[in-house]
N, CA, C and O atoms as a printed pandas DataFrame, in Angstrom:
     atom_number atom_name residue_name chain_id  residue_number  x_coord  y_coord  z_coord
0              1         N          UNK        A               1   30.085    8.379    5.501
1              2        CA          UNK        A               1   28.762    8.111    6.074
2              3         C          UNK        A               1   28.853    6.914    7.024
3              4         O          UNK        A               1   29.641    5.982    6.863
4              5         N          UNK        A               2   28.068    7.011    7.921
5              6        CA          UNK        A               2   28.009    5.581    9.161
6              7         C          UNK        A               2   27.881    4.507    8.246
7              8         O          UNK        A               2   27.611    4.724    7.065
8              9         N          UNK        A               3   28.066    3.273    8.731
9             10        CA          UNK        A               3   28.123    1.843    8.642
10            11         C          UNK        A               3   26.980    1.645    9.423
11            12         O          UNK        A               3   27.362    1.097   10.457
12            13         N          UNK        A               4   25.452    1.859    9.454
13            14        CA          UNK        A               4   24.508    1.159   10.153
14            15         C          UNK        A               4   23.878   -0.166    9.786
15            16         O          UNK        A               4   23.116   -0.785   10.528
16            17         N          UNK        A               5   24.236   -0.527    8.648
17            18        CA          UNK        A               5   23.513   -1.554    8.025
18            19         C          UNK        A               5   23.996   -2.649    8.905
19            20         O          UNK        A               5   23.398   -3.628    8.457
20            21         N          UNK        A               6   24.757   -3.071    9.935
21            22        CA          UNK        A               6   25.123   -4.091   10.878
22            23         C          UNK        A               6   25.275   -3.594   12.451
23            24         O          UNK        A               6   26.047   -3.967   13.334
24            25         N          UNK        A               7   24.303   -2.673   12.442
25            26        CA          UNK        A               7   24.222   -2.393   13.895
26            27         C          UNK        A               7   23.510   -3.455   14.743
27            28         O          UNK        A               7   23.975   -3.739   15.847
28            29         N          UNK        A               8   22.217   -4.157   14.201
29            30        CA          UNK        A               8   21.530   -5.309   14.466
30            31         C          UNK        A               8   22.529   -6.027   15.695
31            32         O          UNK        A               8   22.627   -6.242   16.904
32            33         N          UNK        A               9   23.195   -6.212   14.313
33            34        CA          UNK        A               9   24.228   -7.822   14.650
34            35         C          UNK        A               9   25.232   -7.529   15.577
35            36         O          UNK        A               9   25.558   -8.373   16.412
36            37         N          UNK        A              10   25.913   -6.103   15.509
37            38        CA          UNK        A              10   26.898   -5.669   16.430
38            39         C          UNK        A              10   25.741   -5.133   18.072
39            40         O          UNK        A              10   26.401   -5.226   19.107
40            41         N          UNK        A              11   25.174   -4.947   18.159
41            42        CA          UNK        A              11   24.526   -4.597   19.063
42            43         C          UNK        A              11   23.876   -5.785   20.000
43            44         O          UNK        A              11   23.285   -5.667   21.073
44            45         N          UNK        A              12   24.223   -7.128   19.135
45            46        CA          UNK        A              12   23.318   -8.392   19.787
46            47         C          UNK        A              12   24.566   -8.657   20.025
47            48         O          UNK        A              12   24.540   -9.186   21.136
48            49         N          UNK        A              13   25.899   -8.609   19.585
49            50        CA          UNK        A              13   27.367   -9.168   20.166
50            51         C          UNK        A              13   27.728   -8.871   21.130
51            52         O          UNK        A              13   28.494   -9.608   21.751
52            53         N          UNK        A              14   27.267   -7.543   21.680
53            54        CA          UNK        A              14   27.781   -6.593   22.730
54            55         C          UNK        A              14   27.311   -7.153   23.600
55            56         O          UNK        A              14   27.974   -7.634   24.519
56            57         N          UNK        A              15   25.546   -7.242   23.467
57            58        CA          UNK        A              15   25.187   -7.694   24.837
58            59         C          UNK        A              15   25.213   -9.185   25.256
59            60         O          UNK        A              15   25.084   -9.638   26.394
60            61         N          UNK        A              16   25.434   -9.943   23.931
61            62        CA          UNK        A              16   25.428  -11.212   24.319
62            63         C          UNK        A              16   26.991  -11.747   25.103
63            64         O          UNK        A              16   27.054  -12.689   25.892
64            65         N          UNK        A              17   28.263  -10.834   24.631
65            66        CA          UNK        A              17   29.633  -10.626   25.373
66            67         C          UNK        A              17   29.597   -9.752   26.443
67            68         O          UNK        A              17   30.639   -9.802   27.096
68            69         N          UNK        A              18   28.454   -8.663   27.025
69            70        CA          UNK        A              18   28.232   -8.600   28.076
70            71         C          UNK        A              18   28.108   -9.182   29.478
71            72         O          UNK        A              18   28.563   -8.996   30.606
72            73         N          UNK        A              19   27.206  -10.033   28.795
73            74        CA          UNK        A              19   26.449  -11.121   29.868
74            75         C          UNK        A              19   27.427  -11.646   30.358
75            76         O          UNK        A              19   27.325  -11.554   31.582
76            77         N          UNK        A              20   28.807  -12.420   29.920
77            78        CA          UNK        A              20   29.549  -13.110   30.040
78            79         C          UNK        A              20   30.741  -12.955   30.506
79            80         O          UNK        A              20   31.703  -13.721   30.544
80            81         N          UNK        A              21   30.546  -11.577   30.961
81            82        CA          UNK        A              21   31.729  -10.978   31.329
82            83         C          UNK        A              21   32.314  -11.474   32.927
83            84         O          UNK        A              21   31.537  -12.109   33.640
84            85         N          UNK        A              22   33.472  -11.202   33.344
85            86        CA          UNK        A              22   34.063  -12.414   34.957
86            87         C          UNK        A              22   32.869  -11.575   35.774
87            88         O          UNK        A              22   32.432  -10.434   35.621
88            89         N          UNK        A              23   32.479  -12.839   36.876
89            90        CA          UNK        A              23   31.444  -11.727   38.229
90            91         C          UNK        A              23   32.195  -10.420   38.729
91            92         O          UNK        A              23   33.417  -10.277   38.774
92            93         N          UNK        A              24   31.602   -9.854   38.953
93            94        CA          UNK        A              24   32.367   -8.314   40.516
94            95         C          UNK        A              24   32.591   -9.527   41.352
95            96         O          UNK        A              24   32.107  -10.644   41.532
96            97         N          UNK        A              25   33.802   -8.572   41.882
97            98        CA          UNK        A              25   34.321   -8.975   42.833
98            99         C          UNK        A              25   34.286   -9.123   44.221
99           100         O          UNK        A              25   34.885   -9.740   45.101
100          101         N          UNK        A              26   33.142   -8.142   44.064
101          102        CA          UNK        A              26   32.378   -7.767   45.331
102          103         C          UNK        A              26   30.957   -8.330   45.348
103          104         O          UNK        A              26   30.435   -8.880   46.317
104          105         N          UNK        A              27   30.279   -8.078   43.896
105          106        CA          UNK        A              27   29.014   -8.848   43.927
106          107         C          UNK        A              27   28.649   -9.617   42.810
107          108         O          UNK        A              27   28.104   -9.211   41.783
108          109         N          UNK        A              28   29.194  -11.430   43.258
109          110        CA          UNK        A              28   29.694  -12.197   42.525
110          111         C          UNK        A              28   28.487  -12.631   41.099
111          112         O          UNK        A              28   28.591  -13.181   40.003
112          113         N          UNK        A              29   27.107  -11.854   42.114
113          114        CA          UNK        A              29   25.858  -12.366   40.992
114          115         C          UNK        A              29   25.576  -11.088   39.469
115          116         O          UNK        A              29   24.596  -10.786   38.787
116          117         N          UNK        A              30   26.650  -10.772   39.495
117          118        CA          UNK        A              30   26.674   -9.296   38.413
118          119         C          UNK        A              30   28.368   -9.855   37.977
119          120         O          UNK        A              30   29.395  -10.239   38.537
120          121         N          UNK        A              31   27.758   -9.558   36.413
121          122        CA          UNK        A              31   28.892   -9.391   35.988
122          123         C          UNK        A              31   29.624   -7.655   35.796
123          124         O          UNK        A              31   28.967   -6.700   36.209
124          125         N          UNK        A              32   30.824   -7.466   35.226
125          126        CA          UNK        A              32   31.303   -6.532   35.558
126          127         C          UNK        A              32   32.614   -6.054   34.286
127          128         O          UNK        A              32   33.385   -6.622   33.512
128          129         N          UNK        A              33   32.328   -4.986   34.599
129          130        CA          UNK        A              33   33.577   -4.540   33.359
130          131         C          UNK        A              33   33.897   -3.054   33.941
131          132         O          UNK        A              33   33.040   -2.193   34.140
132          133         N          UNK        A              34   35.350   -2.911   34.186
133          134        CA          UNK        A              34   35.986   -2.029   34.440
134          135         C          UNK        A              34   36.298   -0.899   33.347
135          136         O          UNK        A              34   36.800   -1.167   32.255
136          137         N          UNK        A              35   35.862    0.710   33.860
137          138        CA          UNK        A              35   36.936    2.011   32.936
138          139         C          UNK        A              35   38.040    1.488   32.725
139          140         O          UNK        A              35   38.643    0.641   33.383
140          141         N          UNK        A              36   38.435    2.256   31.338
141          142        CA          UNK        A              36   39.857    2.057   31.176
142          143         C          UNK        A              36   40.900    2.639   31.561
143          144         O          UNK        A              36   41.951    2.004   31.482
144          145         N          UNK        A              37   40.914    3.663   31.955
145          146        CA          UNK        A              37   41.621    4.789   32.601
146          147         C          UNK        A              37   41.855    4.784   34.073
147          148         O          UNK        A              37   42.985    5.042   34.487
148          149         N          UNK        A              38   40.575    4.426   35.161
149          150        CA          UNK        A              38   40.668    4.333   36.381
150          151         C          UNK        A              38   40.370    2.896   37.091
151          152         O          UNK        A              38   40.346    2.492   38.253
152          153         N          UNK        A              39   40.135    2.280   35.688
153          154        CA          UNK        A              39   39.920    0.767   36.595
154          155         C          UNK        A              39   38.359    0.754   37.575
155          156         O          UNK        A              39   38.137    0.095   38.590
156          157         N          UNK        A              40   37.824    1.313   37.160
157          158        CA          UNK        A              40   36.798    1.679   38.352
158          159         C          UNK        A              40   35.693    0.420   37.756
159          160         O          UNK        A              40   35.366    0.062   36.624
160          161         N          UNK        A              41   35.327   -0.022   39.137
161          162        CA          UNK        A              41   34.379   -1.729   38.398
162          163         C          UNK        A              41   32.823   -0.924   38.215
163          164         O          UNK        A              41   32.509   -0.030   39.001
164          165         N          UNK        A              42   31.996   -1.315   37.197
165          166        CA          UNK        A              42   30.678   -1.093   36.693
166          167         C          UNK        A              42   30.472   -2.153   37.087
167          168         O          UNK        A              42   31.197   -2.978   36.533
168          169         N          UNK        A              43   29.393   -2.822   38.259
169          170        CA          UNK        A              43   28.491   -3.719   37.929
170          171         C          UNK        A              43   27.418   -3.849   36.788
171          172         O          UNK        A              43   26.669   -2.875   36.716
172          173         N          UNK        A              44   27.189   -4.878   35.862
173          174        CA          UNK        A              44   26.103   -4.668   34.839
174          175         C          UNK        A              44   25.385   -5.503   35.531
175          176         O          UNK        A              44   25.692   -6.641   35.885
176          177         N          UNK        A              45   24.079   -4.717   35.788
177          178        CA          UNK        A              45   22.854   -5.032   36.771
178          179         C          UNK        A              45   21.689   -5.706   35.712
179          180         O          UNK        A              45   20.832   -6.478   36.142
180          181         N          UNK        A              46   21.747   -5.429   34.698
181          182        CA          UNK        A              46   20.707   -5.769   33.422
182          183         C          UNK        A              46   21.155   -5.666   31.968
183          184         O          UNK        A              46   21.602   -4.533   31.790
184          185         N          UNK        A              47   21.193   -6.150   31.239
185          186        CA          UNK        A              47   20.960   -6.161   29.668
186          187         C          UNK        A              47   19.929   -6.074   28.935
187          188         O          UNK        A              47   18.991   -6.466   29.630
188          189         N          UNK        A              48   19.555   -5.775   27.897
189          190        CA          UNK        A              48   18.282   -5.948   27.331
190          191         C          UNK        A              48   18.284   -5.296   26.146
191          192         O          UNK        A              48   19.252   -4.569   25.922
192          193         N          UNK        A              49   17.474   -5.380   25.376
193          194        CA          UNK        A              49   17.444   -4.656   23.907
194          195         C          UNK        A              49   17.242   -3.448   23.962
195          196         O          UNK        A              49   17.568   -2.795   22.970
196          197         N          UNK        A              50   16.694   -2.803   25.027
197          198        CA          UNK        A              50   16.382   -1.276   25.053
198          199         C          UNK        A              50   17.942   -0.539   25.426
199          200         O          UNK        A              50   18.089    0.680   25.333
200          201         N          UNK        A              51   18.767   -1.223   25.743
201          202        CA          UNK        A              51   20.036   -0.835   26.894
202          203         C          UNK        A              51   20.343   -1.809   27.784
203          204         O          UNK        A              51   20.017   -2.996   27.791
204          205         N          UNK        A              52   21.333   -0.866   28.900
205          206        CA          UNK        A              52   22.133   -1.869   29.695
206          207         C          UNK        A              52   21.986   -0.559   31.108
207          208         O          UNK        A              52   21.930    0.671   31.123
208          209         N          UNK        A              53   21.972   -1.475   31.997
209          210        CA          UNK        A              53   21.639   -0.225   33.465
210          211         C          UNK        A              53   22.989   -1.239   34.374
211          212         O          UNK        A              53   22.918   -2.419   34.717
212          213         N          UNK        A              54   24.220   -0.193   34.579
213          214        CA          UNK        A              54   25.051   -0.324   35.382
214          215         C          UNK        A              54   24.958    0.600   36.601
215          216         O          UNK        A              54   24.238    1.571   36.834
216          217         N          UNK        A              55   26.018   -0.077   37.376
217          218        CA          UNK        A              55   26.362    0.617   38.946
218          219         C          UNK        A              55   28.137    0.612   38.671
219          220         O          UNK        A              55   28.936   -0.167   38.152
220          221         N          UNK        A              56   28.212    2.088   39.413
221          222        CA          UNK        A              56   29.517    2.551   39.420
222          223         C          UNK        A              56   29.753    2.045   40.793
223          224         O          UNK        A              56   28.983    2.370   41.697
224          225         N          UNK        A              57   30.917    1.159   41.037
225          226        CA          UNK        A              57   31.770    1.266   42.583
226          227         C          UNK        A              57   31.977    2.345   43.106
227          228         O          UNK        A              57   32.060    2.522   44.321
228          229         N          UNK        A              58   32.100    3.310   42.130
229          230        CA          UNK        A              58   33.371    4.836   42.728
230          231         C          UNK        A              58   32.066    6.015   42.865
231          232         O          UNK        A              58   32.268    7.118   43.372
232          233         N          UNK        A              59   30.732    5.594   42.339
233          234        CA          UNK        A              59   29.321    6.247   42.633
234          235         C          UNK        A              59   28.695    5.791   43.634
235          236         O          UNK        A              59   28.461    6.341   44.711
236          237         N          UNK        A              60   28.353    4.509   43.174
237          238        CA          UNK        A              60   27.179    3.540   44.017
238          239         C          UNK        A              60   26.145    3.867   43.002
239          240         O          UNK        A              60   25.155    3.135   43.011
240          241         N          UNK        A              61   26.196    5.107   41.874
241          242        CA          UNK        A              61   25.457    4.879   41.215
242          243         C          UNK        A              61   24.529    3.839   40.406
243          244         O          UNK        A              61   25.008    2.745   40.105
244          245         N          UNK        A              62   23.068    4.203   40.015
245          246        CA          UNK        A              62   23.044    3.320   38.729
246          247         C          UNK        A              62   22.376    3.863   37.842
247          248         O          UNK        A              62   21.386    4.579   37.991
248          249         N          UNK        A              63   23.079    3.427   36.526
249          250        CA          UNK        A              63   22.596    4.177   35.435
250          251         C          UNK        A              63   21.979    3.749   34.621
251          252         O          UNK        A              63   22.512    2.686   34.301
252          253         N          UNK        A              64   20.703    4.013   33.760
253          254        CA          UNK        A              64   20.616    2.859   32.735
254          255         C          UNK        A              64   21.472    3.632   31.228
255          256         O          UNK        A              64   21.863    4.798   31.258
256          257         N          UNK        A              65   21.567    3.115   30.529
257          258        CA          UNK        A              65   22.640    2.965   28.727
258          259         C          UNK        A              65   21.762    2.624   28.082
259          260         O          UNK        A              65   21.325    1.485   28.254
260          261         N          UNK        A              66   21.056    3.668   26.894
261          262        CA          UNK        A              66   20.106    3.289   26.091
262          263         C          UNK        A              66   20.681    2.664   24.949
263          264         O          UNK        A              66   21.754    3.161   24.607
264          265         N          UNK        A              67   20.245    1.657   24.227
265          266        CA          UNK        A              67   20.980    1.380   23.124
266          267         C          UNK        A              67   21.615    2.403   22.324
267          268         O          UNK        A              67   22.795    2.488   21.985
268          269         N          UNK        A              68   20.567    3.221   22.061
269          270        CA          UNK        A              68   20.780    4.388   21.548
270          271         C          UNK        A              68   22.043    5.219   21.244
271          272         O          UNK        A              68   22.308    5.723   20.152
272          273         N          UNK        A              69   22.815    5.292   22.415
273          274        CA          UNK        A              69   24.129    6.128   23.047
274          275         C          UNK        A              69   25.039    4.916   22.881
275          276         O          UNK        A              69   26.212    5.284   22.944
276          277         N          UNK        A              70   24.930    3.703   22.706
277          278        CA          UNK        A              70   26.296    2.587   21.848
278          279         C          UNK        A              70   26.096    2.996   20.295
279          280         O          UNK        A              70   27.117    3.023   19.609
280          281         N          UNK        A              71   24.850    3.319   19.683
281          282        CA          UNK        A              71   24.588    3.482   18.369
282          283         C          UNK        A              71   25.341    4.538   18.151
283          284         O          UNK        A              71   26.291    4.416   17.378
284          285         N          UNK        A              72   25.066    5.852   18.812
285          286        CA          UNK        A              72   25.648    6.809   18.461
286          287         C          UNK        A              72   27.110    6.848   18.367
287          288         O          UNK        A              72   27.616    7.574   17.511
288          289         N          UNK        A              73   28.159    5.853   19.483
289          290        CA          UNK        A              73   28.984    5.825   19.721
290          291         C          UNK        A              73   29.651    4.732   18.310
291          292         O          UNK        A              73   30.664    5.044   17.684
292          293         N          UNK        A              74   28.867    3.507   18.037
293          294        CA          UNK        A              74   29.553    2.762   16.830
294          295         C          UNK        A              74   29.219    3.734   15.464
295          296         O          UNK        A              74   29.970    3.565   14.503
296          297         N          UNK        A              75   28.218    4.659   15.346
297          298        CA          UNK        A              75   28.071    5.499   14.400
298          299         C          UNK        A              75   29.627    6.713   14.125
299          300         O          UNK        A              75   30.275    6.973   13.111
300          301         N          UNK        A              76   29.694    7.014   15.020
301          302        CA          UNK        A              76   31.261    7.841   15.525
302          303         C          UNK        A              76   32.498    7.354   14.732
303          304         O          UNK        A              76   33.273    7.978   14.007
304          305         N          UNK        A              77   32.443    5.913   15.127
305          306        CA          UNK        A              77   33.808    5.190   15.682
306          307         C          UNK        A              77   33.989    4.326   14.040
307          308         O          UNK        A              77   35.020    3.737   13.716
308          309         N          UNK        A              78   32.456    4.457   12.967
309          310        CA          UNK        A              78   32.911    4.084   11.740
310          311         C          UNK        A              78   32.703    4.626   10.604
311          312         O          UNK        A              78   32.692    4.175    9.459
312          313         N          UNK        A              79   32.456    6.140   11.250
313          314        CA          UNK        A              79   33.063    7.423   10.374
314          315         C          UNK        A              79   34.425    8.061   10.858
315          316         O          UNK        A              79   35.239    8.421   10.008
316          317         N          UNK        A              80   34.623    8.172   11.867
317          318        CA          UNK        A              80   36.080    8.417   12.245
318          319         C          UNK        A              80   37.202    7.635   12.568
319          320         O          UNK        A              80   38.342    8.096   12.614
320          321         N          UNK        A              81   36.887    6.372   12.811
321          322        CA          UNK        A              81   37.844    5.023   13.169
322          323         C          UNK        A              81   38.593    5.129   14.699
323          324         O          UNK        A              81   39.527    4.360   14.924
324          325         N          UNK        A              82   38.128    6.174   15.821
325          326        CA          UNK        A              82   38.472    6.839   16.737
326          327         C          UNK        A              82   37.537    7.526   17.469
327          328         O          UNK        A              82   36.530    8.089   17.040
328          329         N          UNK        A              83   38.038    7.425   18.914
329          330        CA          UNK        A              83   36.723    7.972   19.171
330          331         C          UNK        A              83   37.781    8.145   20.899
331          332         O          UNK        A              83   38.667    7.365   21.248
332          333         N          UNK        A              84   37.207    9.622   21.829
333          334        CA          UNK        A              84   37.927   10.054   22.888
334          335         C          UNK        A              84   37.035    9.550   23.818
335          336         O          UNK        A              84   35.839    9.435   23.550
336          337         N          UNK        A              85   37.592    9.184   25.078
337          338        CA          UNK        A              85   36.755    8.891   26.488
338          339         C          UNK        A              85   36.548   10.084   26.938
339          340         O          UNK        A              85   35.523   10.174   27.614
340          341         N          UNK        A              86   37.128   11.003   26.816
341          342        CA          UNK        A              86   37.007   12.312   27.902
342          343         C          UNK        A              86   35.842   13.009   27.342
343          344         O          UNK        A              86   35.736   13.167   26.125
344          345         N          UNK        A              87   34.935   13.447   28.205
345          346        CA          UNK        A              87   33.864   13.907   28.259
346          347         C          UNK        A              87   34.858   15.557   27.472
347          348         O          UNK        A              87   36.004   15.880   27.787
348          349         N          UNK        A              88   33.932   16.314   26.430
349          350        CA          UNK        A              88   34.028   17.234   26.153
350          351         C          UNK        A              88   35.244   17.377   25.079
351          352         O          UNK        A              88   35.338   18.382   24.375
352          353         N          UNK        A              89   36.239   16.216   25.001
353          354        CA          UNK        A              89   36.705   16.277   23.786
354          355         C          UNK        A              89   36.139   16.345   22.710
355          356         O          UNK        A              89   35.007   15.865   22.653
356          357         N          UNK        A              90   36.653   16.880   21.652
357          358        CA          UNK        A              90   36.055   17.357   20.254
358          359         C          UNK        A              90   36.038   15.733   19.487
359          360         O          UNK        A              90   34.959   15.656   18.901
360          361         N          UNK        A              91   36.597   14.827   19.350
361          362        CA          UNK        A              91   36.260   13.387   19.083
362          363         C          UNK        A              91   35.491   12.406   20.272
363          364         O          UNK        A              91   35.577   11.180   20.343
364          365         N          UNK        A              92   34.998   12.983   20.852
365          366        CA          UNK        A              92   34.170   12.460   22.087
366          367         C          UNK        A              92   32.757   12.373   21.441
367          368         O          UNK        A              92   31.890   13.226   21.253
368          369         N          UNK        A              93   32.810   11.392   21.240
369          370        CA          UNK        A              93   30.882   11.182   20.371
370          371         C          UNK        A              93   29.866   11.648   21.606
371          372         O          UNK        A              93   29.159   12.605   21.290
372          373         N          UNK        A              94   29.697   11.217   22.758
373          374        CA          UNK        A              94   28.621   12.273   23.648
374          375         C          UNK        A              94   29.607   11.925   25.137
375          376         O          UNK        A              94   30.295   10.929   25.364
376          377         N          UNK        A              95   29.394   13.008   25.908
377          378        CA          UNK        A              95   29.807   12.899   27.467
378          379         C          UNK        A              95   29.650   12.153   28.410
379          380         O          UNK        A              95   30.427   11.676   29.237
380          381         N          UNK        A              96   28.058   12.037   28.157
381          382        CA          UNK        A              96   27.524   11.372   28.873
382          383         C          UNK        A              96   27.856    9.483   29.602
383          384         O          UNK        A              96   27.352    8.522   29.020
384          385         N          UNK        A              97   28.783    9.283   30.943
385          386        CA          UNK        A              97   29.415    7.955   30.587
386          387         C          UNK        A              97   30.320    7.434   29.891
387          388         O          UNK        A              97   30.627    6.243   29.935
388          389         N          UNK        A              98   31.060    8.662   28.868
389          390        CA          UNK        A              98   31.641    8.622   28.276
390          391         C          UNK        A              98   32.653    6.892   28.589
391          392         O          UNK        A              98   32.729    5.777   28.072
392          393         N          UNK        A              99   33.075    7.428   29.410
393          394        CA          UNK        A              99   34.050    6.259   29.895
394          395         C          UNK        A              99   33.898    4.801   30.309
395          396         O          UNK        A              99   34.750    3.934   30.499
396          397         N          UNK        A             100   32.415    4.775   30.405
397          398        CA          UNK        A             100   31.946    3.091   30.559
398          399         C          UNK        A             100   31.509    2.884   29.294
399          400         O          UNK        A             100   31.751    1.751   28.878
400          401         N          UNK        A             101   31.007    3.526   28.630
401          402        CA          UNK        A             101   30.205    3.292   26.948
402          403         C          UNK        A             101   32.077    2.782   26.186
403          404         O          UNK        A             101   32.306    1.931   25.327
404          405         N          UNK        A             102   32.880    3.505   26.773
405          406        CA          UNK        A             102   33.646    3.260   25.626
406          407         C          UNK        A             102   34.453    2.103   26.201
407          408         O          UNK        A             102   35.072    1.398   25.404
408          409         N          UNK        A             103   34.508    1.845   27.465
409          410        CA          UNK        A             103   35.194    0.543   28.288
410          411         C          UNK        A             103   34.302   -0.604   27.744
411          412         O          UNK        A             103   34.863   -1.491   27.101
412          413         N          UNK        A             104   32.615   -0.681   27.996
413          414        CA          UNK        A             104   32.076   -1.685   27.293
414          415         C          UNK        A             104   32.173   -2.069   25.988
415          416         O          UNK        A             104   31.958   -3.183   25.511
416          417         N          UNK        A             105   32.537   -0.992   25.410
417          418        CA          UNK        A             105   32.423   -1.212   23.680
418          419         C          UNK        A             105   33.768   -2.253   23.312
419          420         O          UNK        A             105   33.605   -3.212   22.558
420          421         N          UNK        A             106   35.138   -1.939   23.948
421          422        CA          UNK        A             106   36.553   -2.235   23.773
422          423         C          UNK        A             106   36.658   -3.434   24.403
423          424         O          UNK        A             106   37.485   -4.225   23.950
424          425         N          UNK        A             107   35.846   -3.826   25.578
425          426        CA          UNK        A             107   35.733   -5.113   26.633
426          427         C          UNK        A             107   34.304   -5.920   25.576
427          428         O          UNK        A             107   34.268   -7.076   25.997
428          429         N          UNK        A             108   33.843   -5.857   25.107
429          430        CA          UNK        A             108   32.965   -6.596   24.801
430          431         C          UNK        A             108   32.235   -6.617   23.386
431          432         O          UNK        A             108   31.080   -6.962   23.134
432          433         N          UNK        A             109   33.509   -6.022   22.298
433          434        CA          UNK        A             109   33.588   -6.266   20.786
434          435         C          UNK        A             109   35.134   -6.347   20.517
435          436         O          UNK        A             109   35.684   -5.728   19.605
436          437         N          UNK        A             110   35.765   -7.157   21.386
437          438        CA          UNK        A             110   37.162   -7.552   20.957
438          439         C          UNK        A             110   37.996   -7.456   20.002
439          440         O          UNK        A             110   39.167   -7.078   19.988
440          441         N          UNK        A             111   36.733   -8.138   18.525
441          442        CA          UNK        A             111   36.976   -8.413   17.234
442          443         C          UNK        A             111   36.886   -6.783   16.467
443          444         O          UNK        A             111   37.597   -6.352   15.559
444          445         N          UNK        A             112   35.731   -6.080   17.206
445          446        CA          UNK        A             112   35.433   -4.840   16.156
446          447         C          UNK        A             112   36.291   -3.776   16.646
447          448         O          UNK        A             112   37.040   -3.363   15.760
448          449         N          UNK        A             113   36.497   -2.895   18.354
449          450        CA          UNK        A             113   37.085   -2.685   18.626
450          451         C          UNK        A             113   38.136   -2.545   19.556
451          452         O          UNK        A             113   38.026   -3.388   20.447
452          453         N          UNK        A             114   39.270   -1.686   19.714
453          454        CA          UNK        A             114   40.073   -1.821   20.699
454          455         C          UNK        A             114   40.604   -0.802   21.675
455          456         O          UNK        A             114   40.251    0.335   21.364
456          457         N          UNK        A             115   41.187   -0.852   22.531
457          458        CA          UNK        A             115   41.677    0.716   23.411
458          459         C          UNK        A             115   42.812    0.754   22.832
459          460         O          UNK        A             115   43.600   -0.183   22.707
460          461         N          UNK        A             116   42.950    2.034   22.396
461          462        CA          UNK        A             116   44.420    2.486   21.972
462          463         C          UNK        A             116   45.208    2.644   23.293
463          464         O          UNK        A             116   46.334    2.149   23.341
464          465         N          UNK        A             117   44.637    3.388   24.526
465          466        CA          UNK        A             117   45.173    3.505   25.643
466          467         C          UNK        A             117   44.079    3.915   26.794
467          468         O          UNK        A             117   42.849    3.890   26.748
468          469         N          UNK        A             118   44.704    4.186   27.528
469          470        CA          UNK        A             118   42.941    4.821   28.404
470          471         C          UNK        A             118   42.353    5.618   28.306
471          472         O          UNK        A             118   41.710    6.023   29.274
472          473         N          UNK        A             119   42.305    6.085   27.371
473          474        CA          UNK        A             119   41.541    7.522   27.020
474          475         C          UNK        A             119   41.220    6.986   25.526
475          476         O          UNK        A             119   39.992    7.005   25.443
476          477         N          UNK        A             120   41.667    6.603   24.531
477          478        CA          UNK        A             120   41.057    6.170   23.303
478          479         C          UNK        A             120   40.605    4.767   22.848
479          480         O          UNK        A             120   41.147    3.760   23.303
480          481         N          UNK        A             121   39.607    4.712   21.944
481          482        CA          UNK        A             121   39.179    3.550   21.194
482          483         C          UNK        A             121   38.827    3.521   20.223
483          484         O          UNK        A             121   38.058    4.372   19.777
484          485         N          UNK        A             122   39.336    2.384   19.460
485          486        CA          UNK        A             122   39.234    2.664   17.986
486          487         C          UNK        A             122   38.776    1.193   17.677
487          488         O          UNK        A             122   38.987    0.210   18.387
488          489         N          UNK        A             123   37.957    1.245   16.208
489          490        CA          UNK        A             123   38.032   -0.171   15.117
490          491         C          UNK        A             123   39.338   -0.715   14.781
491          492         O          UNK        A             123   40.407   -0.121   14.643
492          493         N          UNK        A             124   39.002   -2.223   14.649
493          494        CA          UNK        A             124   39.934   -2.886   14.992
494          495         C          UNK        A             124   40.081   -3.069   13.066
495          496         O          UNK        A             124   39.182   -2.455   12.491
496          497         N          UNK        A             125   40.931   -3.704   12.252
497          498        CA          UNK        A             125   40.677   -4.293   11.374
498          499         C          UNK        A             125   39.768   -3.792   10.282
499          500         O          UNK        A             125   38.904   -4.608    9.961
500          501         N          UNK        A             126   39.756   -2.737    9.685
501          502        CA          UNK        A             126   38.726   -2.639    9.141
502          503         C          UNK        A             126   37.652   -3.857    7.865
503          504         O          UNK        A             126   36.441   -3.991    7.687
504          505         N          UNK        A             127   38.917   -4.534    7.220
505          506        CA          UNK        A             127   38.222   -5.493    6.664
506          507         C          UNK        A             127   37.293   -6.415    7.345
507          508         O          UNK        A             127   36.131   -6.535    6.957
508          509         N          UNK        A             128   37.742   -7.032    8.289
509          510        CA          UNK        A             128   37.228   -7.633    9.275
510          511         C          UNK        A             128   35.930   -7.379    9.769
511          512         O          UNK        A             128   35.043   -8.222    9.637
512          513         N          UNK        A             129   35.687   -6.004   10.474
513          514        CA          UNK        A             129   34.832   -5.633   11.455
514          515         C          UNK        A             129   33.136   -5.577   10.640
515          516         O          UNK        A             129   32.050   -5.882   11.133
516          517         N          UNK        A             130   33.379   -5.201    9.607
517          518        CA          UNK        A             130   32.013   -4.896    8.633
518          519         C          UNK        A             130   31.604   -6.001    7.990
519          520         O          UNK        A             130   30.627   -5.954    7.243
């Protein structure tokens, strides 16, 4: 069964290690966190308790990230300890962004989790993380 009883606290880590992340490089007043796979820079344009609304370099997009879809994703990742970037894999908790949800999660819960490589992420430690 999920581990929700510390989503609170993991969900205020994320965004508070969000915020803090190095500026873009291009637009020094946004911070920024790169896919893991293509390196591709997300400006994070906003934070907030509802979500997070990024811009893709390789779009120009912008998207907003409901909390919701990190929940679903730390719900995933501490019933299975694993979790796929690729949209449509069968351990792929949802498609959608797949690849920035799981770049932010690995860039900005250090302690909880980590990239196995560019395509996976997993909990770090299990004693630790809970």
């Amino acid at each position: 069964m999920p581990d929700t009883t510390n989503w609170a606290r993991v969900w205020s880590e994320l965004r508070n290690n969000l915020t803090k992340q190095p500026p873009c490089p291009d637009h020094t007043t946004y911070p920024h966190v790169r896919t893991l796979s293509q390196q591709v820079i997300n400006d994070v344009l906003d934070v907030g308790e509802a979500g997070i609304r990024v811009r893709s370099h390789r779009t120009f997009h912008e998207d907003f990230i409901e909390a919701g879809r990190f929940k679903t994703w730390w719900d995933h990742l501490t019933s299975r300890g694993t979790a796929s970037l690729i949209p449509g894999n069968p351990n792929n908790p949802h498609p959608w962004r797949a690849r920035v949800v799981g770049a932010v999660l690995a860039t900005c819960l250090p302690d909880r989790i980590r990239a196995v490589n560019s395509n996976t992420i997993e909990l770090s430690s299990p004693k630790r993380r809970l």
